[in-house]
N, C-alpha and C positions, 0 to 999 in steps of 0.2 A: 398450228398450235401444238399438234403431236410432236413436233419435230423441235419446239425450241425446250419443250416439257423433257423431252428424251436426250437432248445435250445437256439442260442444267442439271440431270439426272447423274449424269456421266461427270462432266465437273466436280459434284459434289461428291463422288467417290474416290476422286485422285487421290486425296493424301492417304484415303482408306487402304487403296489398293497398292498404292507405292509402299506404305509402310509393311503388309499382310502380304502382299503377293512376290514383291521385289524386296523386302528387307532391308529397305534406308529409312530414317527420318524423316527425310523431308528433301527437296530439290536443292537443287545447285542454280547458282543466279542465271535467270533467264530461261531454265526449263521449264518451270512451269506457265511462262505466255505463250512457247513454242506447241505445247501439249495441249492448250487450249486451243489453239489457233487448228491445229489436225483436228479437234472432237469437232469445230465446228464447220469442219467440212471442206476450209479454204486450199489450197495448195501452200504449198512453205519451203524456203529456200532457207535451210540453213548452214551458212559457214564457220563454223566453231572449233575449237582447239581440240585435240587428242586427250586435253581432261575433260571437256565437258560431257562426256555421256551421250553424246546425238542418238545412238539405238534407243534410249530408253524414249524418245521425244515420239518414237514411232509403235515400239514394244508394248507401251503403258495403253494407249487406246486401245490399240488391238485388244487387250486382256479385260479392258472396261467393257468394250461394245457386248450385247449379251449375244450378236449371232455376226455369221459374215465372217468372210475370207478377208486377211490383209497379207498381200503381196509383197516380198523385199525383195529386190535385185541387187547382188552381191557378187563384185567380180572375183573376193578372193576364196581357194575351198577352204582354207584354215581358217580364216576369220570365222565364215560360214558356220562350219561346224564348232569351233568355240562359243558363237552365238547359240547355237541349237542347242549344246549340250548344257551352257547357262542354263535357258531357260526350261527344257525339261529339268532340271535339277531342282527349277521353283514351281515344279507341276504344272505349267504351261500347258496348252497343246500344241506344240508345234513341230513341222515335218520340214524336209528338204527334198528338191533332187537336184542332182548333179551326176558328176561322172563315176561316185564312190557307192551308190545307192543300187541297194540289187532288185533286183527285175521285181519280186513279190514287194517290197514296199513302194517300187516307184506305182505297181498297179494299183495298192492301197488307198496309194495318198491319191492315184489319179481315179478311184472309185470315190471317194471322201468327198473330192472337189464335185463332183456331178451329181449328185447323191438329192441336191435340193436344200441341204440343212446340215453343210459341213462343220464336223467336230473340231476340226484345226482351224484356230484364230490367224497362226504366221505362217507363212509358209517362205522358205527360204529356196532361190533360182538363182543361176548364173543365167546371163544375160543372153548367152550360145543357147540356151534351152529356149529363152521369150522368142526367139528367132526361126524356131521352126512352126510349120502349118500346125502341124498336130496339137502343138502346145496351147499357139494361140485357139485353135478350134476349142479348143476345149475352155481356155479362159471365158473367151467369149459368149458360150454358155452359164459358167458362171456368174459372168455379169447378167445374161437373159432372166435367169433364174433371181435377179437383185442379191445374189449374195456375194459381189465383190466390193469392199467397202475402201479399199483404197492402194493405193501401190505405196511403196517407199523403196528409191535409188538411193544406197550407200557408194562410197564414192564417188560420186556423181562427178566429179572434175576428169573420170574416166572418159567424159562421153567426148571430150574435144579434145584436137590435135593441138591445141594449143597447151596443152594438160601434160606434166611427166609422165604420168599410167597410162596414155591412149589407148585404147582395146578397141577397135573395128566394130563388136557386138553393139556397143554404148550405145553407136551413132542411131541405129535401128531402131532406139528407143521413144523415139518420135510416133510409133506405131499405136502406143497407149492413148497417148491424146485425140488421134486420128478415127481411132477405133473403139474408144470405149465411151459411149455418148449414151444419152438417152440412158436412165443418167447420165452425167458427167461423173467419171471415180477420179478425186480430186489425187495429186500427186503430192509427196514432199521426197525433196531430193536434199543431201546431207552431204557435207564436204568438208575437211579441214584444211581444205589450201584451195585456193581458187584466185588467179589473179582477173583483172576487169576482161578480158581476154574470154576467159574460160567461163565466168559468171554467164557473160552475154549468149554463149553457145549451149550452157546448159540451160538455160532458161528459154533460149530459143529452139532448141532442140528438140526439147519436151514437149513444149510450147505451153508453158506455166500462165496463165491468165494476167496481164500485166494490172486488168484494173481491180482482183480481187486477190495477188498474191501477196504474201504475208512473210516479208523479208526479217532475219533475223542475223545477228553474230557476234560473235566473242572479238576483242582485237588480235589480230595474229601474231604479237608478239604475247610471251607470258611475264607478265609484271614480276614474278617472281622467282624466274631466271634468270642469273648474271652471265648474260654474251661477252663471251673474249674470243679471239685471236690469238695464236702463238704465232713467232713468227720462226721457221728452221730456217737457221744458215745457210749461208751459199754454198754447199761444199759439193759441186758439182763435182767433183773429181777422185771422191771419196765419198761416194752413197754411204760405206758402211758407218765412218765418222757419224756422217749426219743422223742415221739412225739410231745409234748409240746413244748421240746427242739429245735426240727428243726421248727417247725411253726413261733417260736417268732427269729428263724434267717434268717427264708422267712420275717418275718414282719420286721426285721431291713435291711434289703438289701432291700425290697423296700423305708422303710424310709430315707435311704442315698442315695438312687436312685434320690429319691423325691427331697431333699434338693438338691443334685447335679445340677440338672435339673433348679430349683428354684434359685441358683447363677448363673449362668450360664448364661440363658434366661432374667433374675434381673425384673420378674413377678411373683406373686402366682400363684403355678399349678393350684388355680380354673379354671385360665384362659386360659390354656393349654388343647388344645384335650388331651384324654387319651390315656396313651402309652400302646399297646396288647402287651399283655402276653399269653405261653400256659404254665400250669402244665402237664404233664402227668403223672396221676395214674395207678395202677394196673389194679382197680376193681371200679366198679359200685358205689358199697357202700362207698367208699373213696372217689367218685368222686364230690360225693351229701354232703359227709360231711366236705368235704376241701374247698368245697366253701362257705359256711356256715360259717364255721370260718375265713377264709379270708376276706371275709365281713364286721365281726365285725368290721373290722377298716375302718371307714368313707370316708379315701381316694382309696377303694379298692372297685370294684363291679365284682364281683367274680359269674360265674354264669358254672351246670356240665354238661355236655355234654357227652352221650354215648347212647349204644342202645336201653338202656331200658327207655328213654325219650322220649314221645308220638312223633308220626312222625312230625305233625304239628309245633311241638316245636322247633326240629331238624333241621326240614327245615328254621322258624322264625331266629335260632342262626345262621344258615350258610349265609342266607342272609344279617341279620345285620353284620355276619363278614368279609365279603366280601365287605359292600360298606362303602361308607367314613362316616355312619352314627355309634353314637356311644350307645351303650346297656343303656336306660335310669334309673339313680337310682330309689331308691325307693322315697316315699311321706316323704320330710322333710328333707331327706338327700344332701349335697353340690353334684355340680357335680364332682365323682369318677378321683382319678389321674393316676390313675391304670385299665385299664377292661384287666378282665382275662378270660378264657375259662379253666377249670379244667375239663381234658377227660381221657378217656381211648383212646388206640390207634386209635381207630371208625374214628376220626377228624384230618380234615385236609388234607387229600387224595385229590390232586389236585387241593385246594382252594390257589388262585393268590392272598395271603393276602400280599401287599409286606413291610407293616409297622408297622412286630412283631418287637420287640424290644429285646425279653426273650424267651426263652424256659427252662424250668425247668423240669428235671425226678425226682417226689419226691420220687422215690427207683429206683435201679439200672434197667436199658432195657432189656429185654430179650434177644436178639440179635446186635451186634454191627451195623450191617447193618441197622434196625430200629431205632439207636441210632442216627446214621447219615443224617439219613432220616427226623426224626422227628426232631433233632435239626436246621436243613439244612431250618425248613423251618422260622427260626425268620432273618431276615436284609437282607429278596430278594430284597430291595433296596437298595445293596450294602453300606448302611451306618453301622454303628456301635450297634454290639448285643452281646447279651450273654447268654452262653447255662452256666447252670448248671444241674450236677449230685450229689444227697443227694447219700451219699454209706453209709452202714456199714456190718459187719459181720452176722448179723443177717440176714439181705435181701437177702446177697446174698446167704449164704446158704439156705435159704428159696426158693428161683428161682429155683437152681440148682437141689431139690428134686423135683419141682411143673415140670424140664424138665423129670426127669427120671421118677415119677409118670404119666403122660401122657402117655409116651410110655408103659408104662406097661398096662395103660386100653386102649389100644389099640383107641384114639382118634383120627378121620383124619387119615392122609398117615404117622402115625408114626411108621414107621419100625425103626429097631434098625440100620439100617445107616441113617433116617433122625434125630433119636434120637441125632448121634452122630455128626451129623450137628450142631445142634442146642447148644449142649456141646461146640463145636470148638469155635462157635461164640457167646456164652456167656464166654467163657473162654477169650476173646476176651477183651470181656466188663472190665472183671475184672483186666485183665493187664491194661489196657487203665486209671480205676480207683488205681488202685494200684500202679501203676511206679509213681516214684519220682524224677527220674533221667533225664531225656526227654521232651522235647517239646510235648504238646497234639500234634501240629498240624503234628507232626512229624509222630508220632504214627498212626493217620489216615490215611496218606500217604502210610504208611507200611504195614498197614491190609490190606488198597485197592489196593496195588500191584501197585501204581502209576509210579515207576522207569519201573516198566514191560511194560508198556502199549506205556511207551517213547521208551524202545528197539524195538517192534513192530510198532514203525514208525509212531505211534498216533500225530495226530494235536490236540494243546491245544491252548488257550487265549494268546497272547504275551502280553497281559495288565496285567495277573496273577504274575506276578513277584512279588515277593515280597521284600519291599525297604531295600535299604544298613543298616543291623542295626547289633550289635551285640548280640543281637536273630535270631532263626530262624523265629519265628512268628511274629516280631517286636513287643514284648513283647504282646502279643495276648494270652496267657494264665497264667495258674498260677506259670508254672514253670517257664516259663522265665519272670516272675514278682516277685514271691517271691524265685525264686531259690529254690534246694535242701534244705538246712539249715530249708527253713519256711512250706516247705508241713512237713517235717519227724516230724516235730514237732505234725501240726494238726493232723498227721494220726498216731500218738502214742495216741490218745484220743482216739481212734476207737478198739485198742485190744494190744497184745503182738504179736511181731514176729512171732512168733509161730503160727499166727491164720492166718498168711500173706500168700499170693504165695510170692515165691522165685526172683521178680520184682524189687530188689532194685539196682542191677549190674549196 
């Protein structure tokens, strides 16, 4: 009776504390059965989109409960620390350790934890730390003592090889279930790509309760981004042509973007905040010279982002992208109608930008999962975006040797079954690119096993409907905009049949 008194307790403070502690309104569809479903002790698998918030589904309880340790495991440190530094910012209690953490606070926080009646609600770990004795020794104590009230796995599609992120730590994470009994400390683990593949190993992994666990997800397409395809030329024998070629068709889509915008609004974009943009390139060197040429054009401030950009910089670009302030031009130039970020994959990992407008792969993704992931993150304000993918033949064959060259020198955990991972879901990529016949948003649906997830009994958004049209995407991409007839057309500029997979059925 104590126990259901002390959850309807906790309930009835969500919106209190969402609004007062975390500073929104109100949820977003579907958080708040996720949030109840944690207060009430069960474990929870959720797979949801890069706009949905999955941190707060675990954040919020923790800050409700009035005592007790909640555990996240977080593979990446920047996300980590942009998390930690959120939430000290809403006077949270919450600590990390990791590899960035000096000796006197890592003692702090590991005095805090043992203490009997730890001050820190979250506590943020990489998964290399859950994995040594010590750590756990001392976990395990805090569960003795009942003050471990629950774990949460962010990325969780990390823990399996069948996952683009694989990490070696993940797998280890089996140890929680194993070992933390008497209580049971219930688990939720949080994903935004997960195909049936990777669901099955995280779930089995963990080893999440099959008859008390409490499935949840958004659909992995976003209803309110329009998927296209570009298709580049054959110009196999003149790269720089082709390059040329795609740049001044990035510069005419944003030109008609411009002008769109400019009727529309029936003001000059001067006068208009600038609308974000992300490019994603391959490489470094691409990175730094696509913004450069982007540039040239006076409505565009185009600035690259990846690792090899001094830290200081890194950090400058993430915080200007992050708040409503906008990257200022140079001396003598109008104010930009366009700021872009042209990165390597590096960017973007957990940054709450909710007012991209664009995401653009200026060559095909390595993996479908990161394709979703990275496109997932332009119109987290449910308004109106759009992903493009430049394809041609040339790229992709070029990817598909750069996958089986790495396995061969033996780089990271690429054994010849995560090789062939990585094949599966580039091959992915390429059907997604190359079908002519389907709905994009269709297609993403199908890779991410969405029908599956409904057979298992998964709660989704009842707001995700999508409206009465004669599309499935309500003309949301390019096939159910231009129809069959006007891709086959574009994508005969890109090669002969012959150079195609077998996608046109």
């Amino acid at each position: 009776m104590a126990r259901v008194s002390f959850v309807t307790r906790e309930r009835a403070n969500m919106k209190w504390t969402l609004k007062k502690v975390f500073k929104k309104d109100g949820f977003r569809p579907l958080q708040e059965e996720v949030i109840i479903s944690v207060i009430e002790g069960h474990d929870v698998f959720l797979q949801a989109s890069t706009s949905f918030g999955k941190s707060l589904c675990y954040q919020l309880p923790a800050v409700l409960k009035e005592w007790g340790l909640t555990l996240v495991v977080c593979p990446l440190l920047a996300l980590m620390t942009d998390q930690v530094n959120y939430l000290k910012g809403l006077g949270v209690s919450v600590a990390t350790i990791n590899s960035n953490t000096s000796s006197e606070e890592r003692q702090r926080v590991m005095d805090d934890m043992l203490c009997g009646h730890p001050s820190t609600r979250i506590l943020y770990v990489t998964p290399e730390l859950l994995q040594t004795e010590n750590f756990r020794r001392r976990l395990l104590i805090v569960h003795r003592q009942r003050q471990l009230v629950r774990v949460a796995i962010d990325e969780a599609h990390c823990i399996s090889e069948w996952g683009h992120d694989f990490r070696t730590a993940y797998k280890e994470l089996g140890w929680l279930r194993k070992n933390l009994v008497n209580p049971k400390i219930p688990i939720t683990a949080v994903t935004a790509t997960a195909t049936p593949n990777v669901r099955e190993d995280i779930i089995g992994i963990l080893g999440l309760n099959l008859n008390d666990l409490r499935l949840f997800n958004t659909p992995s397409d976003r209803p309110n981004i329009h998927y296209e395809v570009r298709y580049r030329p054959n110009l196999e024998d003149d790269s720089a042509e082709a390059e040329s070629s795609q740049l001044l068709n990035l510069h005419n889509w944003l030109k008609a973007t411009r002008l769109r915008r400019e009727a529309r609004l029936g003001i000059e974009g001067s006068q208009n905040p600038p609308m974000s943009g992300i490019v994603y390139v391959g490489t470094r060197m691409m990175a730094e010279q696509l913004a450069v040429k982007l540039s040239s054009d006076e409505t565009v401030h185009a600035i690259a982002y990846h690792a090899g950009v001094e830290a200081k910089k890194r950090t400058e670009i993430q915080s200007t992208w992050k708040s409503s302030r906008s990257f200022q031009p140079a001396q003598g130039r109008p104010n930009p109608t366009f700021s872009i970020i042209v990165a390597t994959n590096a960017f973007g990992m957990g940054i709450d930008n909710p007012d991209v407008r664009f995401v653009v792969h200026w060559t095909p993704p390595k993996s479908f999962e990161s394709f979703v992931q990275e496109s997932g993150r332009a119109g987290r304000d449910g308004c109106a975006a759009v992903s493009l993918v430049y394809y041609g033949i040339q790229e992709r064959d070029h990817i598909r040797n750069l996958i089986f060259r790495d396995a061969e020198s033996h780089r990271g955990p690429n054994t010849k079954e995560n090789r062939d991972v990585k094949v599966l879901s580039f091959g992915k990529v390429i059907k997604y690119c190359e079908t002519i016949t389907r709905c994009r948003h269709e297609l993403i649906k199908e890779f991410f096993g969405d029908h599956e997830l409904e057979e298992m009994g998964s709660q989704r958004p009842a707001s995700d409907n999508v409206p009465v049209s004669s599309s499935p995407c309500d003309f949301a991409c390019d096939f159910c905009k231009e129809g069959r007839g006007g891709l086959a057309m574009r994508r005969a500029k890109m090669g002969s049949e012959t150079e195609l997979y077998a996608y046109n059925e």
